[in-house]
C-alpha positions as CSV (number, residue, x, y, z in Angstrom):
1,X,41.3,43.0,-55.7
2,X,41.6,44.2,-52.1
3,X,42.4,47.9,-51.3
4,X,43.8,49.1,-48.2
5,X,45.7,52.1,-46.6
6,X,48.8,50.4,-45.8
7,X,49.5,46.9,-46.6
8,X,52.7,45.0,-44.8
9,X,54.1,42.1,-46.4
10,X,55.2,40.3,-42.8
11,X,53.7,39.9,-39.2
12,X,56.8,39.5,-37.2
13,X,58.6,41.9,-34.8
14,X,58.6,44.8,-37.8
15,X,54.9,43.9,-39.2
16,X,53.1,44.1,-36.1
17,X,54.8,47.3,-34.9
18,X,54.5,49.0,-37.5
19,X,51.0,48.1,-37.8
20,X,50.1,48.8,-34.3
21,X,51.6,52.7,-34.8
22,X,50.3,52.7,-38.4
23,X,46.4,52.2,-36.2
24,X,46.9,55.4,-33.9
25,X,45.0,56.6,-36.9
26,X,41.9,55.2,-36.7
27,X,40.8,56.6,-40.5
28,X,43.7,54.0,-41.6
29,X,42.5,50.8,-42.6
30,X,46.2,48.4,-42.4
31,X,46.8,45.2,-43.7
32,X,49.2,42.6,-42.6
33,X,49.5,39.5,-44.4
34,X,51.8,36.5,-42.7
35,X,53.3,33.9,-44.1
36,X,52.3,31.4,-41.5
37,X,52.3,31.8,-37.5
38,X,52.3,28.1,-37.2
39,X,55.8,28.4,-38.2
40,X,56.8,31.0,-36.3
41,X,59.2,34.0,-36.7
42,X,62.7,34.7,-35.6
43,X,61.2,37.3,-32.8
44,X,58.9,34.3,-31.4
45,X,62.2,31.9,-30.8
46,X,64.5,34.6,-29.4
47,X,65.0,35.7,-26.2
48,X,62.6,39.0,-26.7
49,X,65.4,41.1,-25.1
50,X,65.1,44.6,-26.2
51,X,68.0,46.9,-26.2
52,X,67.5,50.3,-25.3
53,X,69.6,53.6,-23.6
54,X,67.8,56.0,-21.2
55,X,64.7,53.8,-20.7
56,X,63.4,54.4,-16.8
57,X,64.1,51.5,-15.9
58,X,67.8,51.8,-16.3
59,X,66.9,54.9,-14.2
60,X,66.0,53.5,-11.4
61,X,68.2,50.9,-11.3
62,X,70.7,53.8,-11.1
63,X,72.3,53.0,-14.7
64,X,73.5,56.2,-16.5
65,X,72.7,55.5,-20.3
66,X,71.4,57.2,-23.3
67,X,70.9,56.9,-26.9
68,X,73.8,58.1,-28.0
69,X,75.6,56.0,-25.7
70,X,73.9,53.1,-27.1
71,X,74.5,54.3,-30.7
72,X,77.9,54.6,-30.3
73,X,78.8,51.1,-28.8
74,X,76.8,49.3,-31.7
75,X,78.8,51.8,-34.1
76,X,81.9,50.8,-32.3
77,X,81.5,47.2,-32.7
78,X,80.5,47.3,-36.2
79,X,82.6,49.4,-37.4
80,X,80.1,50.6,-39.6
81,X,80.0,54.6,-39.6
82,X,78.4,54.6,-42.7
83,X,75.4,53.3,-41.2
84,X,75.4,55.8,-38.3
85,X,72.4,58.0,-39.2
86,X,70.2,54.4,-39.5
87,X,71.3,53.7,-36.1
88,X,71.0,56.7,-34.4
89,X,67.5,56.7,-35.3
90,X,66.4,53.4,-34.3
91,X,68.6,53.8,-30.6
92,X,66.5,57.9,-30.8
93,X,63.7,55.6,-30.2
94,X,64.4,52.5,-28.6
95,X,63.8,53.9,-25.2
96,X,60.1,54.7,-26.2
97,X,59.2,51.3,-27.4
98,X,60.4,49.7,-24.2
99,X,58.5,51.7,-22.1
100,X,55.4,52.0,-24.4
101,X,55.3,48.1,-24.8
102,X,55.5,48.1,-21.2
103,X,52.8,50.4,-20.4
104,X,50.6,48.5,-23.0
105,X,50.5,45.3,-19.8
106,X,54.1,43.9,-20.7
107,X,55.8,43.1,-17.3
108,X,59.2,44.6,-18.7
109,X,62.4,44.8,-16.4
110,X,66.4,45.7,-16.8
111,X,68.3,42.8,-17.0
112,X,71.2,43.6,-15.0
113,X,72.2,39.8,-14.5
114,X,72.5,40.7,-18.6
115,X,75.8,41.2,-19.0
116,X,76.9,41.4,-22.9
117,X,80.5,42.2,-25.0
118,X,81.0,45.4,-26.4
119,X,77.9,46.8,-24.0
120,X,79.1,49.4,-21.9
121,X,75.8,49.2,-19.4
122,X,73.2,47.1,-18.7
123,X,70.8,48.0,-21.3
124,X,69.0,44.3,-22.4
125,X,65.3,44.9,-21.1
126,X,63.4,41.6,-20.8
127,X,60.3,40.2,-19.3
128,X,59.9,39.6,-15.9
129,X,60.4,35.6,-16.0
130,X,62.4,35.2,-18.7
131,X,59.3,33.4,-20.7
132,X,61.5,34.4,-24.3
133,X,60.5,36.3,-27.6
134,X,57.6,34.2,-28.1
135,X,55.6,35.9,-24.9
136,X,56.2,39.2,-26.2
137,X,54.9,38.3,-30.1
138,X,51.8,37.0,-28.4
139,X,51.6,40.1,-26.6
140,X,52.0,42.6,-29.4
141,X,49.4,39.8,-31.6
142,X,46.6,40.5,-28.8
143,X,47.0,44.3,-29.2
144,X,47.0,44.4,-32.8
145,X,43.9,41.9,-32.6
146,X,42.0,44.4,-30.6
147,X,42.8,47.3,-33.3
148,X,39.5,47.8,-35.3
149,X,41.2,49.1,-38.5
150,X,44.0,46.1,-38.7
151,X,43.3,43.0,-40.4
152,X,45.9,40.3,-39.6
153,X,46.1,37.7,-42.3
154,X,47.8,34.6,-41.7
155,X,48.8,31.6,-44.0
156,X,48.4,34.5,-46.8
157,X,52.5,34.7,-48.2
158,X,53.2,37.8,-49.9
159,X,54.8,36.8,-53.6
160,X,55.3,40.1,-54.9
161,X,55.0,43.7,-55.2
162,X,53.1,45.6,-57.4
163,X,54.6,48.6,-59.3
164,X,57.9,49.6,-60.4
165,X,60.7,51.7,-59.7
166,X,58.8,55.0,-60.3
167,X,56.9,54.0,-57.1
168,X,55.0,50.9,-55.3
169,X,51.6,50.8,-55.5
170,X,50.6,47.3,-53.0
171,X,51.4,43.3,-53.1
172,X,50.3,40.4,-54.7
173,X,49.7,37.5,-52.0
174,X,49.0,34.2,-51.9
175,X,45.3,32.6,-50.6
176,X,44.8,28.8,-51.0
177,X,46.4,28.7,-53.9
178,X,44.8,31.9,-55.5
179,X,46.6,34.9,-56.1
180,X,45.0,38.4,-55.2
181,X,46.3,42.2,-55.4
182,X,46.4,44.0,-52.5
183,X,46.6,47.5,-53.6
184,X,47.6,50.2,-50.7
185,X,48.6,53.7,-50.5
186,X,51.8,52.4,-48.3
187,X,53.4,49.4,-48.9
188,X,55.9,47.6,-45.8
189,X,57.7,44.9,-46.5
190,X,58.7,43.5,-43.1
191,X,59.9,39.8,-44.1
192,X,62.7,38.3,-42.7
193,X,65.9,37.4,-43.8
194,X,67.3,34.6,-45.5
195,X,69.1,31.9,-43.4
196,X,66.8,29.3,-44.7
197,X,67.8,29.2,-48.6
198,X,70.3,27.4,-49.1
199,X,70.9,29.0,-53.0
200,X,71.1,32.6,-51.1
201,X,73.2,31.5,-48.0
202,X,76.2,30.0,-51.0
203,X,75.8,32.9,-53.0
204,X,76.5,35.8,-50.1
205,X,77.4,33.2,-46.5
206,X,79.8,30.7,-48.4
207,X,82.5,31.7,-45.3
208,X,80.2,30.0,-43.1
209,X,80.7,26.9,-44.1
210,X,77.5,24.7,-43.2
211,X,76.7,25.8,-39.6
212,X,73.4,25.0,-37.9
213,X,70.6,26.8,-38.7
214,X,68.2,28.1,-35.6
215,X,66.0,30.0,-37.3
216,X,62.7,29.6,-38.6
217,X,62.0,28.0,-41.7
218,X,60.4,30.8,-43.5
219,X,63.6,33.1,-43.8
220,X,64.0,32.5,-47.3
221,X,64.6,36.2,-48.6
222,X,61.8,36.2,-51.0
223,X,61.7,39.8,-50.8
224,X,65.3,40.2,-51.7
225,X,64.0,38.9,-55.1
226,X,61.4,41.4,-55.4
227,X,63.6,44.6,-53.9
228,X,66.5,44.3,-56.4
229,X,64.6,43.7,-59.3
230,X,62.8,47.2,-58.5
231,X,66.9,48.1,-58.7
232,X,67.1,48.5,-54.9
233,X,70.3,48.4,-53.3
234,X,72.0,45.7,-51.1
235,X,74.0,46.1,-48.2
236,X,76.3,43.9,-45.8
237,X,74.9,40.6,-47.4
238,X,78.3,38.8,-46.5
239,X,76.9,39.3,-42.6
240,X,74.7,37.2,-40.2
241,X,73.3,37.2,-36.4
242,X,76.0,33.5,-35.4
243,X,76.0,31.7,-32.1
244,X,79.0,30.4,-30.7
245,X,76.4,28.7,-27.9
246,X,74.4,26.2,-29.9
247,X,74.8,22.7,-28.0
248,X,75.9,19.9,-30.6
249,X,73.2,17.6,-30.7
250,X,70.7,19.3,-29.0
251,X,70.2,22.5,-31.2
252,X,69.4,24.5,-27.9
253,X,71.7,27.4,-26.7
254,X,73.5,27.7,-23.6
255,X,73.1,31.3,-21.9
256,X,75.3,34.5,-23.3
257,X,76.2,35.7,-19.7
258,X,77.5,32.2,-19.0
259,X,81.4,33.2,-20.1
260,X,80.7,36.7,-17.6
261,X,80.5,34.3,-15.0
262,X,83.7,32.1,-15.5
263,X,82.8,30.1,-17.7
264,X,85.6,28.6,-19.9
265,X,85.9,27.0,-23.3
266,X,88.6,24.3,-24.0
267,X,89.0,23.2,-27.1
268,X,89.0,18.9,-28.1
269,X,92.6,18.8,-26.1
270,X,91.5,20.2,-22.9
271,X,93.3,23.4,-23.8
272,X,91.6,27.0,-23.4
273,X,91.9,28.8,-26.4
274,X,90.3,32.0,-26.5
275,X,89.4,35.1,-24.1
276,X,85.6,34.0,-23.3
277,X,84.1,37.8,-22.0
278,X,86.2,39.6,-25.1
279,X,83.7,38.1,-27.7
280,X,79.9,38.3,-28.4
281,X,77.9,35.3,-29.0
282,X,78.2,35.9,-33.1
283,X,81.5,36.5,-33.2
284,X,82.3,33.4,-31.1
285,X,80.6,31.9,-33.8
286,X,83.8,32.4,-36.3
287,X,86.2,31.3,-33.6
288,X,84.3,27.8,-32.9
289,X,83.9,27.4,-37.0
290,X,88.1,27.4,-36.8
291,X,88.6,24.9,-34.0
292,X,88.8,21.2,-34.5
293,X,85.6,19.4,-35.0
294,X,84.3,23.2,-34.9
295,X,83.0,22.4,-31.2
296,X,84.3,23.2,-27.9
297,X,83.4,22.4,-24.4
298,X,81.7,25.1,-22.1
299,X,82.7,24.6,-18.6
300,X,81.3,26.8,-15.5
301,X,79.9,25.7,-12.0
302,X,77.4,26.2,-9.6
303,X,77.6,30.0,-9.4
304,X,77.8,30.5,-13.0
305,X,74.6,28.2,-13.1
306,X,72.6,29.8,-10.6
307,X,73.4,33.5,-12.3
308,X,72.0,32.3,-15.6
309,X,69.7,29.3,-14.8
310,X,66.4,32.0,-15.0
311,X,66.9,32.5,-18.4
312,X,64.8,30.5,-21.5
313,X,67.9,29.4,-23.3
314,X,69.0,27.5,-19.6
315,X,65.6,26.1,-18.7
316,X,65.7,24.9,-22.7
317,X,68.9,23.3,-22.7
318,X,68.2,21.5,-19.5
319,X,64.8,20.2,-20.4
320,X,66.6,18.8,-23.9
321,X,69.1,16.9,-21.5
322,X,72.2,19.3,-23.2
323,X,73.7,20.0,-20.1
324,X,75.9,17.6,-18.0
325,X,77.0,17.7,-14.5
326,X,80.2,16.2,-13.0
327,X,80.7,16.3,-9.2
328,X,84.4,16.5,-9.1
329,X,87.5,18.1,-11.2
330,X,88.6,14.2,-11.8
331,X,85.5,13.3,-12.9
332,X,85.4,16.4,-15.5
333,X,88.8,15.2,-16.3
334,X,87.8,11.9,-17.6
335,X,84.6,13.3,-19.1
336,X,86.6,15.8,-21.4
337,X,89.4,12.4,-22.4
338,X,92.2,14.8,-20.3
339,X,95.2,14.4,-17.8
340,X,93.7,16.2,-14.5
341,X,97.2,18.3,-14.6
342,X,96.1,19.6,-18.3
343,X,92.6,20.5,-16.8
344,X,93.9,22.5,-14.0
345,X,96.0,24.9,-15.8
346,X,92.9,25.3,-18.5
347,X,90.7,26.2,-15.3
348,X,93.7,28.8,-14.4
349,X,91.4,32.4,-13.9
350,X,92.5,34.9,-15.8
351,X,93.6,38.3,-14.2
352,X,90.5,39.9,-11.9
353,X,88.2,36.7,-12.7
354,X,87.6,33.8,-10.1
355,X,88.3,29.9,-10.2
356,X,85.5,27.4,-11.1
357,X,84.5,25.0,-8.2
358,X,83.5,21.9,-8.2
359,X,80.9,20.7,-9.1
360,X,81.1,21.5,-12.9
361,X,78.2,21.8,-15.6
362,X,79.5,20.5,-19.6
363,X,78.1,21.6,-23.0
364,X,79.9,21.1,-26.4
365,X,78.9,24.2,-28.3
366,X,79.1,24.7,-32.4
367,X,78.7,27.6,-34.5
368,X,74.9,28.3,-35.8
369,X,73.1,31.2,-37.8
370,X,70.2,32.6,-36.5
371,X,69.2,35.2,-39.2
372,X,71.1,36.7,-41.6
373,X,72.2,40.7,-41.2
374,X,72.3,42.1,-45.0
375,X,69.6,43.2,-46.5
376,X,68.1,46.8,-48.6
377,X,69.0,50.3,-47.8
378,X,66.7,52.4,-46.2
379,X,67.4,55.5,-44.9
380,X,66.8,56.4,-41.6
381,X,62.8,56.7,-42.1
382,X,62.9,53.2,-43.2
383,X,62.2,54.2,-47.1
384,X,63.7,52.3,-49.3
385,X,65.8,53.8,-51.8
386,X,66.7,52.9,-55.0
387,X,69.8,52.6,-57.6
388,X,69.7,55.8,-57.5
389,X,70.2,56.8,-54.6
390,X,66.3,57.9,-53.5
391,X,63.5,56.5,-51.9
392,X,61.2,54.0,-54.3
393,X,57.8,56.2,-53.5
394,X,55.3,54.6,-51.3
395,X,57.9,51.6,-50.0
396,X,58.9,51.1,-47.0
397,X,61.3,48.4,-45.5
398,X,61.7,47.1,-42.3
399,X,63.3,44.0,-40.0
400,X,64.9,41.2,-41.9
401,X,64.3,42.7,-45.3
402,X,66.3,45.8,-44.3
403,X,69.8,45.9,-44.0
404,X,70.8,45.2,-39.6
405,X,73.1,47.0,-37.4
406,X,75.8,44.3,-37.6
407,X,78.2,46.1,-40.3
408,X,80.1,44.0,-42.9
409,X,80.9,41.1,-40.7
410,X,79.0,38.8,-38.4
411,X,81.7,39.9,-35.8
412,X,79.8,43.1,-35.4
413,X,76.7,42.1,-34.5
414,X,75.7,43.7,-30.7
415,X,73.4,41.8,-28.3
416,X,69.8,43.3,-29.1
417,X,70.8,44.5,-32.6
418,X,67.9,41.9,-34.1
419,X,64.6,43.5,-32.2
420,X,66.4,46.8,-32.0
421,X,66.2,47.3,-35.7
422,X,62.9,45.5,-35.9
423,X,61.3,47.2,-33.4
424,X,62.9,50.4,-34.0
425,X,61.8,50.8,-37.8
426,X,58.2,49.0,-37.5
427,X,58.1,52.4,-34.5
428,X,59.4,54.4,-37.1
429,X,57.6,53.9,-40.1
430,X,54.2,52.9,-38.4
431,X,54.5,56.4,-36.5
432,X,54.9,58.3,-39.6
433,X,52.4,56.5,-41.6
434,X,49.5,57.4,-38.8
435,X,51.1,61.1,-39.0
436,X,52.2,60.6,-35.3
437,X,55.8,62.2,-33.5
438,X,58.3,59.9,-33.5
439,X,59.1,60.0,-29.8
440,X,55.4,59.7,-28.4
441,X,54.9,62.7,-26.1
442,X,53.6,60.5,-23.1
443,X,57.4,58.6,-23.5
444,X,59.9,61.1,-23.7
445,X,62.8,60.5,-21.3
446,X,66.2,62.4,-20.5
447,X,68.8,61.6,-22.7
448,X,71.8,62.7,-20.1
């Protein structure tokens, strides 16, 4: 048996931030035990923007934005006012976690060329160089390496809790094939969600039919198990993070700004179907599931390439061979099995939005899951609570274990949301574990 301070089940995005707060006390001795980094987490394969109002970096770049602001257009998206005092917290502090990640070395910038649905400003920070989610996890990794008082334990699955309702007194986890308690005075469980089981993904995700699945292969919901037999509640389990983007064949992912910079979609016809900057990448998603062959071709050009082309989802999709190029409207035409006179009316701009020119760039996009968005209730200190209504003592839950910001329906799901909530509870929890303020003194920032 193995006794620690705090002990988090998970060492993605949620695990290692809230056990690199949970270390600002250094008479804490924290515990993270991974599944396995050799297959990755959903953090590590996505594009490691982080969403955040009021950062200095919107500052500068002379972007007026704030929490609240940011609150409200997640809010507005899902629909989900219920939900409001989780997301309130976790936008409170977003600001501080992009500028404390990039005071920690990060090279962190605002991606203006970022443009998303339902986001009001610019607000997507990302690396400088585009390098993707899996920079930034080895980032936070060396940090929490360098902690004295964390021990990061990989290939070491969590299988369990230990405790009941009445409160939560560590984990059991799994080493070569032993089993060993791991009791704590704080128990996090930060695993992911559950795209990857199939039993889970019928029983809540039958509406999505059998789209592909981008995520890693250890989002299997295990703790889901464990949560609700402690009689924790469930929220928004009918709800996912989608793609609309995903390239049919290829399993890469064409860029979200593409359609804010004319791209089109035509569906199997040649005929545009759908009003490409009025939906988000997830709930594109739903659209694509209901067309024919439930694909469509992406269509943009040189300017909409050279606007997006930095980002990892481009460079991916080109080194996979995913993206075609035809020099001329007639040659697009044949591509795409169309009359050319069919072709020009689909490349018609709408009001205020400018024509494609030749030449053209062609992906066929599906509909795929990334993670799913249901999960436990917390409340906005990331307890967990139970059938009750009140927190289970000493747990805490975070990331894809934790009910997301996407409401009831993969439709609401805001660029950013994934990290956001990931990040955002990990901040909180880890910060009140260590007995820190939530907003760190050295990162407030005006909220006006």
């Amino acid at each position: 048996m193995t006794d620690v301070d705090v002990a988090v089940a998970g060492g993605g995005a949620a695990g290692l931030m809230t056990a690199l707060r949970a270390s600002l006390d250094e008479d804490l001795v924290v515990a993270v035990f991974e599944k396995s980094t050799r297959e990755g987490c959903n953090a590590a394969i996505s594009s490691g923007s982080l969403a955040a109002g009021g950062t200095r970096f919107q500052r500068d770049a002379g972007i007026e934005d704030s929490p609240q602001q940011h609150a409200d257009d997640i809010l507005a998206a899902s629909g989900d006012e219920e939900w409001r005092p989780v997301v309130q917290a976790l936008c409170e502090v977003a600001p501080d976690i992009v500028e404390w990640i990039a005071d920690t070395g990060y090279p962190m910038e605002i991606g203006t060329d970022m443009p998303r649905a339902g986001m009001s400003v610019p607000r997507l920070h990302t690396d400088t160089g585009r390098l993707g989610g899996a920079r930034l996890v080895r980032h936070l990794r060396g940090l929490l390496d360098a902690q004295p008082n964390v021990a990061f334990v990989d290939e070491s699955p969590v299988v369990g809790l230990l405790g009941s309702a009445a409160g939560i007194s560590g984990l059991v986890v799994e080493q070569n094939g032993a089993r060993e308690q791991v009791t704590a005075a704080a128990t996090v469980v930060a695993t992911d969600g559950f795209a990857a089981d199939p039993f889970l993904m019928a029983q809540h995700l039958p509406h999505l039919g059998a789209p592909f699945h981008g995520g890693t292969s250890t989002n299997t919901g295990d703790a889901i198990v464990w949560l609700t037999g402690l009689g924790a509640q469930l929220r928004n389990m009918g709800s996912a993070l989608r793609s609309g983007l995903v390239v049919v064949g290829h399993g890469t992912r064409v860029s979200p700004a593409l359609q804010f910079n004319g791209a089109v979609l035509l569906d199997t016809d040649g005929l545009r179907f759908v009003d490409e900057e009025a939906h988000g990448y997830s709930s594109m998603a739903g659209i694509l599931q209901q067309q024919p062959g439930e694909r469509a071709a992406m269509v943009w050009d040189a300017t909409a390439m050279a606007a997006t082309v930095a980002s990892e989802m481009m460079r991916d999709s080109l080194a996979a061979g995913a993206i075609e190029q035809l020099p001329t409207t007639a040659a697009l035409a044949a591509r795409l099995e169309i009359s050319a006179e069919v072709l020009d009316q689909s490349l018609l701009p709408r009001a205020g939005r400018r024509r494609l020119a030749a030449p053209y760039h062609l992906a066929w996009v599906t509909h795929g899951v990334l993670t799913t968005q249901g999960g436990v209730v917390v409340d906005p200190a990331g307890r967990v609570l139970g059938a009750d209504g009140n927190p289970i003592p000493r747990l805490y839950a975070a990331g894809g274990t934790a009910c997301g910001l996407a409401g009831p329906s993969s439709d609401g799901y805001s660029s950013g949301n994934g990290l956001l909530s990931a990040f955002g509870m990990g901040w909180i929890v880890g910060n009140a574990l260590a007995g820190v303020p939530t907003s760190h003194p050295t990162h407030q920032r005006s909220t006006s």
